[in-house]
Every structure is written in structure tokens, then in C-alpha cells.
C-alpha positions as CSV (number, residue, x, y, z in Angstrom):
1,X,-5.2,-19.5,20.1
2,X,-7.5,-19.2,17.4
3,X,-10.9,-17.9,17.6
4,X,-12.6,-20.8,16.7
5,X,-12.4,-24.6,16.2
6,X,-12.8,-27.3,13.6
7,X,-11.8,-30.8,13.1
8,X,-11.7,-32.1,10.0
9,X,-10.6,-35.3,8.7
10,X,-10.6,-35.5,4.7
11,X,-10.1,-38.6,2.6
12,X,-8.7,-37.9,-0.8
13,X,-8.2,-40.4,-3.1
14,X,-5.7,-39.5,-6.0
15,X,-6.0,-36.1,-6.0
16,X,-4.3,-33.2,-6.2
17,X,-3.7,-30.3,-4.2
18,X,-2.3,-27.0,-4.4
19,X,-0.2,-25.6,-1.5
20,X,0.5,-21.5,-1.8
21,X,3.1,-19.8,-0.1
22,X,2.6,-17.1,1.6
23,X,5.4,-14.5,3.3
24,X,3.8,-12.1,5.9
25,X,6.1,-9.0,6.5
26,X,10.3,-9.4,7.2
27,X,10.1,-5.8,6.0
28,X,7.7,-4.6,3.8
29,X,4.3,-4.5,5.9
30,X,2.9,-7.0,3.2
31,X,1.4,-10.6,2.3
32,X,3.3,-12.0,-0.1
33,X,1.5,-12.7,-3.0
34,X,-1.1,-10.6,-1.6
35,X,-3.9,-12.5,-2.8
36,X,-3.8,-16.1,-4.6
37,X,-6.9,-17.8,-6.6
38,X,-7.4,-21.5,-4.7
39,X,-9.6,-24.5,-4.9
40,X,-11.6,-26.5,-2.5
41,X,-8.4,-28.6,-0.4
42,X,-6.0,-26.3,-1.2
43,X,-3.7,-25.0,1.9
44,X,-2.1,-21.6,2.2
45,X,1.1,-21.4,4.5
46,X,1.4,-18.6,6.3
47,X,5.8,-18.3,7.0
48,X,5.9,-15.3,9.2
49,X,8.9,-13.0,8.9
50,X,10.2,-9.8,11.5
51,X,8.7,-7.5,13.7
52,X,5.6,-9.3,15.1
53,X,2.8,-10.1,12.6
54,X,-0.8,-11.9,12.3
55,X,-3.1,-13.8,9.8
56,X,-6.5,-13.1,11.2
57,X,-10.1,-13.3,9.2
58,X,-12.1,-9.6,8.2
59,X,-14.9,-9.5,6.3
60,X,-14.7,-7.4,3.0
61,X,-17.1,-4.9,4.5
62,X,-15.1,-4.2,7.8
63,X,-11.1,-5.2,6.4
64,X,-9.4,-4.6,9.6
65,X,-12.0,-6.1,12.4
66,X,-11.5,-9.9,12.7
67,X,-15.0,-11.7,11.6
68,X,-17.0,-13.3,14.3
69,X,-15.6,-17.1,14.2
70,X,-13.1,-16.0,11.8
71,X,-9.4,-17.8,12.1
72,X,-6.5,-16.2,14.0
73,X,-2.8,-17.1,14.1
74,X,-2.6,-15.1,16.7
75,X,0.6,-12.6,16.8
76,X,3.3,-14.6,15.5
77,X,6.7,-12.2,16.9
78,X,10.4,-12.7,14.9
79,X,13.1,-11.0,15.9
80,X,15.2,-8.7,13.6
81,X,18.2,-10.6,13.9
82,X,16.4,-14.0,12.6
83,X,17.3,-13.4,8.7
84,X,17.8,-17.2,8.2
85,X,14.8,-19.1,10.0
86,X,13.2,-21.2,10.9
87,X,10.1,-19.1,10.9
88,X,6.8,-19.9,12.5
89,X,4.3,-20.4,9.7
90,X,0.7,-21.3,10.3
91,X,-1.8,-23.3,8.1
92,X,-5.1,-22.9,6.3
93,X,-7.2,-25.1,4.1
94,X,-9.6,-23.7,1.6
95,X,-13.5,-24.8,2.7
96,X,-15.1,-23.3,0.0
97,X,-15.1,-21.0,-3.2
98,X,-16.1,-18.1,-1.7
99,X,-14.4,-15.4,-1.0
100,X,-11.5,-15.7,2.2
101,X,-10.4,-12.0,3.7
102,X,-7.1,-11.7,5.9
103,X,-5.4,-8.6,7.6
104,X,-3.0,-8.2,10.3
105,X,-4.1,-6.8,13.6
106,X,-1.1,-5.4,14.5
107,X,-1.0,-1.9,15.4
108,X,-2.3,0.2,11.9
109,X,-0.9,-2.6,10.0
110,X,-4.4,-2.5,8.4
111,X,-4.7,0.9,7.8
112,X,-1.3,0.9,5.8
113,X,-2.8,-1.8,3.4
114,X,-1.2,-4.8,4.9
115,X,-4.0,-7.2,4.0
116,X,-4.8,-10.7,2.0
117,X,-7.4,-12.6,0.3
118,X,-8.3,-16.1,-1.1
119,X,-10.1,-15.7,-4.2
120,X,-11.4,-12.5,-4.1
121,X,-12.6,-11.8,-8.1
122,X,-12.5,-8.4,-8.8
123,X,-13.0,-6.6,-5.2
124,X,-9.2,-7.0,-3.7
125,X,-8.3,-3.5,-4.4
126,X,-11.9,-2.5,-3.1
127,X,-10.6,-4.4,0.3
128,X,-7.3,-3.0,0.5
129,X,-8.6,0.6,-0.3
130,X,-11.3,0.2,2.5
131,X,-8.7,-1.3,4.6
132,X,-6.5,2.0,4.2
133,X,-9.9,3.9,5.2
134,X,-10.1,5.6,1.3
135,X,-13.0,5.0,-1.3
136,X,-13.1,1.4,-2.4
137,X,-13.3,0.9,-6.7
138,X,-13.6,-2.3,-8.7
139,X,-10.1,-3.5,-9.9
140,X,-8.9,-6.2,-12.4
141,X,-6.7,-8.6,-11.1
142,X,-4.1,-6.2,-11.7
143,X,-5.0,-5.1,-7.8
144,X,-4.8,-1.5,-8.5
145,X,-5.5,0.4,-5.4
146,X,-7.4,3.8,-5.6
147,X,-7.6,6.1,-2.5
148,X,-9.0,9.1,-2.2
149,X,-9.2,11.0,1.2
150,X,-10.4,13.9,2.3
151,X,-9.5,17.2,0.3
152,X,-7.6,19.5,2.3
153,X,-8.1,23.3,3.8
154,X,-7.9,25.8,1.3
155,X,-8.6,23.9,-1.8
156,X,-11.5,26.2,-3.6
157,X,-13.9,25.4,-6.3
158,X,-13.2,26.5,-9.9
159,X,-13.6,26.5,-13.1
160,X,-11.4,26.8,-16.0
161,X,-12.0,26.6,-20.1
162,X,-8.8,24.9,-21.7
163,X,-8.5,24.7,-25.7
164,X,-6.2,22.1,-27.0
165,X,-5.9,18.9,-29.7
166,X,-8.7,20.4,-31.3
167,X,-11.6,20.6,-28.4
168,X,-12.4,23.1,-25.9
169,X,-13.3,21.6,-22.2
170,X,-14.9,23.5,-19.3
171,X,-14.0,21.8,-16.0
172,X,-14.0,22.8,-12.4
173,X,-11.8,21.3,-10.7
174,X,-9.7,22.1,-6.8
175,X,-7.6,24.7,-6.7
176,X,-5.3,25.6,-4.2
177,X,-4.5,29.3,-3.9
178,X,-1.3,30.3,-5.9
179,X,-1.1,27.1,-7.8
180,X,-1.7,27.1,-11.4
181,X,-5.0,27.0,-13.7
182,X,-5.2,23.5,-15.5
183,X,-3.4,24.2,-19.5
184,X,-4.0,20.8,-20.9
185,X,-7.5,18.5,-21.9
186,X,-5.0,15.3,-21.8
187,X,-3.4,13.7,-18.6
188,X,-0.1,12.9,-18.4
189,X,1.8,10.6,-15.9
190,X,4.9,12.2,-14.7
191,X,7.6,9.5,-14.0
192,X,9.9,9.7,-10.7
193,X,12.7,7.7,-10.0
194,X,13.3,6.5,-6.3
195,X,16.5,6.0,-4.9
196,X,19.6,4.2,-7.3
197,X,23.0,5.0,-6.8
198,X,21.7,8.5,-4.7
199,X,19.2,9.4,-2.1
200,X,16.9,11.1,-4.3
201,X,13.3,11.2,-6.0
202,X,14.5,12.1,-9.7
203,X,12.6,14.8,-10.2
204,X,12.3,16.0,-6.5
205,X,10.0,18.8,-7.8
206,X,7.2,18.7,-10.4
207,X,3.9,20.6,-11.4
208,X,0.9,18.1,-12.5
209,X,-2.5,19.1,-13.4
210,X,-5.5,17.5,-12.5
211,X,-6.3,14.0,-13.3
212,X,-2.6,13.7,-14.1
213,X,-0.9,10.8,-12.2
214,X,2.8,10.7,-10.8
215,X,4.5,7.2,-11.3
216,X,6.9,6.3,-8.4
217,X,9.5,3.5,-9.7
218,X,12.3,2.0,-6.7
219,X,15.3,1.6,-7.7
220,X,18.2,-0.3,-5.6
221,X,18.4,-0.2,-1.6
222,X,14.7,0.0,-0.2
223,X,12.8,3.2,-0.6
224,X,9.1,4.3,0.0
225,X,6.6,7.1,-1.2
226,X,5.1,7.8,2.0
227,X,2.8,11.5,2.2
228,X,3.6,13.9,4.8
229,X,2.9,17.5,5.2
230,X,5.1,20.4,4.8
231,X,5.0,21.1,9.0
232,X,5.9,17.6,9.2
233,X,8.2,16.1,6.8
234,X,9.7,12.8,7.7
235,X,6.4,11.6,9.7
236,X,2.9,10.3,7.8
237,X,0.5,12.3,7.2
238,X,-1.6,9.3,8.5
239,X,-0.2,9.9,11.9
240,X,0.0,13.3,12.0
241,X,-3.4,14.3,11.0
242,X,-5.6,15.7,13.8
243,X,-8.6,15.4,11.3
244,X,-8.2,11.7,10.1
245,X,-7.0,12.5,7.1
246,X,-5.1,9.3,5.3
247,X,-2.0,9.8,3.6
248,X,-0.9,7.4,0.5
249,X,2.5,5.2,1.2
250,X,4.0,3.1,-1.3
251,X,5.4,0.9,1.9
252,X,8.6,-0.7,1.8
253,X,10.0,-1.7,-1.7
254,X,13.4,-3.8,-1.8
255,X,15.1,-4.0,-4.7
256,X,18.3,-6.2,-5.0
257,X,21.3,-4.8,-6.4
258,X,21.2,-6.9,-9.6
259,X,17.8,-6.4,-10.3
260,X,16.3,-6.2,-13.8
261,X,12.9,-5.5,-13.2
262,X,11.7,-2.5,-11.0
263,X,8.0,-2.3,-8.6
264,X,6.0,1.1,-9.4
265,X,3.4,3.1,-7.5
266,X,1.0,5.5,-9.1
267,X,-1.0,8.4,-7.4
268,X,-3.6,10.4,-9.4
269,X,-3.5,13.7,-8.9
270,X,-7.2,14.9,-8.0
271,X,-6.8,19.1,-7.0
272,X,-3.9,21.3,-7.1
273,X,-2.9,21.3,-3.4
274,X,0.5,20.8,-2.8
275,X,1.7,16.7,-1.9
276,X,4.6,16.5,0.1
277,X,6.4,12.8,0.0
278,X,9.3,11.4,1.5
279,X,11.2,8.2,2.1
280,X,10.7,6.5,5.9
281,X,13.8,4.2,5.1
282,X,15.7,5.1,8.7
283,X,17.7,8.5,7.7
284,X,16.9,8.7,4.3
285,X,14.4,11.6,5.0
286,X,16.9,14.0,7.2
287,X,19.3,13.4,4.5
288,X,16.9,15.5,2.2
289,X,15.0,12.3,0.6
290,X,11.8,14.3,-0.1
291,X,9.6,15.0,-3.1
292,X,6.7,17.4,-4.1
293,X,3.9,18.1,-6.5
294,X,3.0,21.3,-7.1
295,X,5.2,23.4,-4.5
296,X,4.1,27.0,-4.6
297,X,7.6,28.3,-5.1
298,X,6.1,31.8,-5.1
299,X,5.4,31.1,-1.5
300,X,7.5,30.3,1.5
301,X,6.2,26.3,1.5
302,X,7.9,26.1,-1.8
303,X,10.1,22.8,-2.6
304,X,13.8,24.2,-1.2
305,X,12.5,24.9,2.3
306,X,10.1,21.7,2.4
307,X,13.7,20.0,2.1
308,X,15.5,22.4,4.4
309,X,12.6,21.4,6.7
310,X,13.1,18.0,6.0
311,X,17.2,18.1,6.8
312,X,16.9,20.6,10.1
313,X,14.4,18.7,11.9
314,X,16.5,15.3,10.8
315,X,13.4,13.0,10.8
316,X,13.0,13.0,14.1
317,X,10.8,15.9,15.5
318,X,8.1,17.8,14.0
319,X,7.1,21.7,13.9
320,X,5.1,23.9,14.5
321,X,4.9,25.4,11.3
322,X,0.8,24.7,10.0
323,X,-0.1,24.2,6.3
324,X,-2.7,22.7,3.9
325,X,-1.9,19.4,3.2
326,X,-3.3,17.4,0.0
327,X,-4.1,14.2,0.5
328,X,-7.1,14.1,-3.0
329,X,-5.0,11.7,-4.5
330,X,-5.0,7.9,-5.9
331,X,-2.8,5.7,-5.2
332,X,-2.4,2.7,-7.5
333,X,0.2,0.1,-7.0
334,X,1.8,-2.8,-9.0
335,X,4.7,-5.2,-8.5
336,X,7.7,-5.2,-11.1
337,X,5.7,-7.3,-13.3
338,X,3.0,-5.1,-13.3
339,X,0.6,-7.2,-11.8
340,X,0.7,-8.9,-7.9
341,X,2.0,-12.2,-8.2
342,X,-0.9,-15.0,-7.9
343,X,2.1,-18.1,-7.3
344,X,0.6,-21.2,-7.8
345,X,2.6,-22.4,-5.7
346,X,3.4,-25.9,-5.0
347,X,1.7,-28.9,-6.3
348,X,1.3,-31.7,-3.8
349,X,-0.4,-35.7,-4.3
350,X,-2.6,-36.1,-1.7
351,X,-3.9,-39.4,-0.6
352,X,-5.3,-40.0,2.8
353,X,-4.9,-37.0,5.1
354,X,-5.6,-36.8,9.0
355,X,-6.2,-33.1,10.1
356,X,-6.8,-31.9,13.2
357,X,-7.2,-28.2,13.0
358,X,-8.3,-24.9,14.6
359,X,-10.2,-21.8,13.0
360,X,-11.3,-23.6,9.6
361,X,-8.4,-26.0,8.8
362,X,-5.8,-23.2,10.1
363,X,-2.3,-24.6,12.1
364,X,0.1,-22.8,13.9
């Protein structure tokens, strides 16, 4: 039942109204647009696809704890083998232009980004960053997400002098021992391929410097980017971490077989620690799906036994094996367009309407 209660009975004479669509999980743990930009009298339908999800109010300050008097579908559960409906869908009407903030409770749903918002300016990546327990930046309504979590054991202070294009820089910077001094006073963004006709990152292996970023684009099937550690290489760092540390993960992206267009995910590369990544699609990972930046391959954590690691353990145990683990990196993700879809939606004539509602116009 939801939290709170509100009836509501609006006459309307002749004017218009805007219904959004909104798709909550049936794979990816996602809203779908994952924010939209609505007016006073608008409605927002909730359709709730597999596995078991919710639509429940946060506050932009605490993203995954449900604001006092804030609406709650309550868990909404859809069984796997429900591909074709019908699917429960709840409803809610816009009050007001102020900002609306939405997460699901379920388990660390949250904490892996799953999260929504009715007009939310600038600040949605700042919510689903805080959400995913990482620094919060301002964003454009491209919703770029930056993270940035805790640098890992064994990352020193340095400081290097690089010449090049004509200008000398002196930075200091993380650097992990054996990995290389920065060369370069430019960033570059190091393009990886995921999935396609083979179970493979394209690159698997690939040495950035700082403040370079690595560009994750999903090809057919349904791939992620999910961070791990070397010990551990088919389970997220998120869940593995005795120190809270948050991982990045791309989550789910399914891509038809005739698609034209293709959904990227950036991470910026902020020290020189390793970053272990692999695919949680089921298998994928003990088939040798896995991907690193900057490997030591002097050292015995380099890239051939991460993925010998990766294959013996078969995704489904970990080891005992302890290493340093970055997780200093950003994570910025778009859909194929390059931007999160903000679908109108709908446009529906209004003329007198009867409402009866719970949690600020919301109906299961």
C-alpha cells in the first residue's frame, strides 16, 4: 500500500495532458527513460517488467531512502517467464514543477544506479551518482554519470614532468607500483568493443594514462562492464569489497540483432591501478569474457592469468588470492543516441477527470 494518501478530483476543461511511459527493469536494472521533463497534470505510468521491482519516492539528498510521505508502489513481482504481459503498471500525476526523485528498493537496486526522476534540471547524474554511493557532479541533460570511489591499497603519490605538443606539465598523479610513468599531456579515450559475433572485450588488454577514459560500446546479445578484482573475477567488486569500496557496472545492455545504433559507457581513468572488468551475462565470464586496464604483465596479476582466473573458477566461486583493486575511476554512461531518452510520450485530451488516488495521484 502506499505510504501515504491523497484524493484528488481535477476538472480540466479542454486541456491537454501528457502521459509518459515508463518501463521499470524486464532485464536491465533500469527506468526506462530514466528521467522525463513533465508539467503540472501530467501522469507517468509505471509498466513493471521481471524479477520483482518498485517505484518508491527519495529525496535527492538521500537517493535510495524512501522520503517521509513519499509514494510507494510497493514491490510489484513478474515472473521470468511473463515476456508478453499484461504487466502491473502503477500511476502518478505530476503536483508540481519541482523536482520528483524515484529509486527501487529492491535489494542494492539503488546502489547499482537503478533510479528515476521527474524534472530534475541538471542534478540527475548528481542523483544517480549519490545513489551508486560515488561523488555527485553537475550534468547536462546528457545524464552523464561520474563516480569516483575510494582509491585502492598500494596506489602512491607521484610526480612526473611530461614534454609534448609543445608544453612541458608537472603532475602528480596515483601510481601503482610497476605500472608506467604518464608519457602524454593529452587524454585519449581508448575504444572497446563488447560482445558481437564473439565473447570478447575487443581489446581485452590496454594501458591508459591518467585522465584517459576507456569507452565501452555493446554490440549484439546482452553484455555488461561490471568491475571486479583480480581475486575475484566474475563477482562485483561492489559485493566483494570488505572496505565498501563501489565498483563501476555498465548494467545490462541489449542490443537486437539488427540494430543500427549501439549504447556506450565511458570510465575515466583517475590512477594507474590495475581495473579488472567482466561481463555478468550468465557464463559469459567463465568463458574468459574479461577485460583490463593497465595489467602489470611484468607481474603474476598480469592480463593472461586474470583470464585463467576468470575460466578455472567458472564464475562461480571466488579465491583466495588478495590484490589491489582500482576502483578511482568515472563512469559516464549514454544510450545509443548519446543522450537518455526524455519520450514525450503520449498526448492525451483531457476533459473532466475523477481521481481517486494514493501517495500523490499514484495507482497501482
Amino acid at each position: 500500500m502506499f505510504s501515504s494518501l491523497f484524493l484528488a478530483f481535477a476538472v480540466v476543461s479542454l486541456a491537454q495532458a501528457v502521459q509518459f511511459n515508463v518501463t521499470v527493469g524486464g532485464g536491465p536494472l533500469r527506468y526506462d527513460p530514466q528521467f522525463v521533463n513533465a508539467n503540472p497534470g501530467d501522469t507517468i505510468i509505471f509498466t513493471f517488467k521481471q524479477s520483482n521491482h518498485t517505484a518508491s519516492q527519495s529525496t535527492l539528498a538521500q537517493p535510495c531512502v524512501q522520503a517521509p510521505n513519499g509514494f510507494d508502489s510497493g514491490f510489484m513481482p513478474v515472473s521470468s517467464s511473463n515476456t508478453n504481459g499484461p504487466f502491473p503498471a502503477a500511476q502518478y500525476t505530476v503536483q508540481d514543477m519541482n523536482p520528483v526523485w524515484v529509486y527501487c528498493k529492491q535489494g542494492d537496486h539503488c546502489q547499482q544506479g537503478m533510479v528515476f526522476a521527474i524534472n530534475p534540471g541538471t542534478q540527475f547524474a548528481a542523483f544517480q551518482a549519490a545513489a551508486m554511493g560515488n561523488t555527485t557532479v553537475s550534468s547536462s541533460l546528457s545524464a552523464s554519470v561520474t563516480a569516483t570511489a575510494t582509491a585502492p591499497t598500494g596506489v602512491i603519490t607521484a610526480t612526473a614532468t611530461i614534454t609534448g605538443g609543445g608544453q612541458t606539465v608537472t603532475t602528480t598523479y596515483g601510481s601503482f607500483p610497476g605500472s608506467a610513468a604518464p608519457t602524454s599531456v593529452t587524454s585519449t579515450d581508448h575504444k572497446v568493443v563488447v560482445g558481437g559475433s564473439t565473447l570478447t572485450y575487443t581489446p581485452s588488454n590496454i594501458t591508459a594514462q591518467i585522465g584517459d577514459t576507456v569507452t565501452f560500446q555493446f554490440m549484439q546479445k546482452n553484455h555488461t562492464a561490471t568491475q571486479s578484482t583480480f581475486a575475484d573475477p566474475c563477482r562485483s567488486l561492489t559485493l566483494t569489497s570488505t572496505s565498501g569500496q563501489v565498483g563501476f557496472d555498465s548494467g545490462f545492455m541489449a542490443v537486437a540483432s539488427n540494430a543500427t545504433t549501439f549504447p556506450t559507457y565511458t570510465i575515466q581513468i583517475n590512477n594507474t591501478a590495475p581495473i579488472w572488468v567482466y561481463c555478468k551475462q550468465s557464463g559469459h565470464c567463465g568463458q574468459g569474457m574479461v577485460f583490463s586496464v593497465n595489467a602489470v604483465e611484468s607481474g603474476a596479476n598480469n592480463f593472461a592469468a586474470f583470464k585463467a582466473q576468470a575460466i578455472r573458477l567458472n564464475g562461480t566461486s571466488s579465491s583466495s588470492t588478495s590484490t589491489s583493486t582500482s576502483t578511482g575511476v568515472q563512469a559516464t554512461q549514454t544510450k545509443s543516441s548519446g543522450a537518455v531518452k526524455n519520450d514525450r510520450g503520449t498526448r492525451v485530451l483531457v476533459g473532466i477527470v475523477g481521481v481517486v488516488s494514493m501517495a500523490g495521484m499514484f495507482l497501482a
